[in-house]
N, C-alpha and C positions, 0 to 999 in steps of 0.2 A: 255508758259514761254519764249519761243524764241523769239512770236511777241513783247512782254513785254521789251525783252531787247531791242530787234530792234526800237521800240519806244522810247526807252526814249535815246538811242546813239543819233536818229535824233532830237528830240527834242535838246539834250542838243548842237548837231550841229547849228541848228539856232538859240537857244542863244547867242552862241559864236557868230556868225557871224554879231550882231550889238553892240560888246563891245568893248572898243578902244583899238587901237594897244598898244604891249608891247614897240616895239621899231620901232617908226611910219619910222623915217628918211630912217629906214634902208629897212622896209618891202615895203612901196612905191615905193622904187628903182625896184623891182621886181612883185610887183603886181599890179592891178588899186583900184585908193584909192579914197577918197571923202572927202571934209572938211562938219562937221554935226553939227548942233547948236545942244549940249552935251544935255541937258534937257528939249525936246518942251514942250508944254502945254499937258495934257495928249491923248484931240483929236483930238489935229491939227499934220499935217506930219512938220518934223524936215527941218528949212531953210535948204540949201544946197547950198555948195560956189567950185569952184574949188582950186586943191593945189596949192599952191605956192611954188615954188625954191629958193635957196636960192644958193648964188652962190659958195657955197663949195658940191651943191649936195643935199644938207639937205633938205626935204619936209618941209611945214608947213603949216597953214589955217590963213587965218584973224583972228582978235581979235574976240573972241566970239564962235569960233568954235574947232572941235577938229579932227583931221585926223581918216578917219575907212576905214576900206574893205570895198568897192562898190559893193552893191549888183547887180543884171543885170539891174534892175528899176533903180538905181542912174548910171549905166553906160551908160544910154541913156541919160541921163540926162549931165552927162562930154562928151559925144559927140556932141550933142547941142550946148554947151558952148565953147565949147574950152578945156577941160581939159584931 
């Protein structure tokens, strides 16, 4: 029963982990984020853009994308870049 519950906390941990931010402006401020085309095709990997600033501080992504937690694969990927 233990392993049972132990599975499904981490399961339901990596779900969360590709759903978009409650409150992107603010979590970005504090963590590393990524802009993610919201809906790929279902088996091609999601474009990916770096964030943009805005000059009050505010995060944001180009049109067509939506700000998420970076996973460690997308954070090689803002290193790359610039972001």
């Amino acid at each position: 029963m233990t392993v049972l519950a132990a599975l499904a906390l981490m399961l339901a941990a990596c779900a969360e982990e590709h759903k978009a931010l409650k409150n992107p402006a603010l979590a970005c401020q504090t963590m590393e984020c990524i802009c993610v085309e919201p809906e790929p095709p279902i088996l091609d990997d999601p474009e990916m853009a770096v964030v943009l600033w805005a000059e009050n501080g505010d995060a944001y992504c180009p049109e067509g994308f939506e700000l998420r937690s970076a996973t460690p694969e997308q954070s090689e990927f803002l290193r790359k870049h610039g972001g």
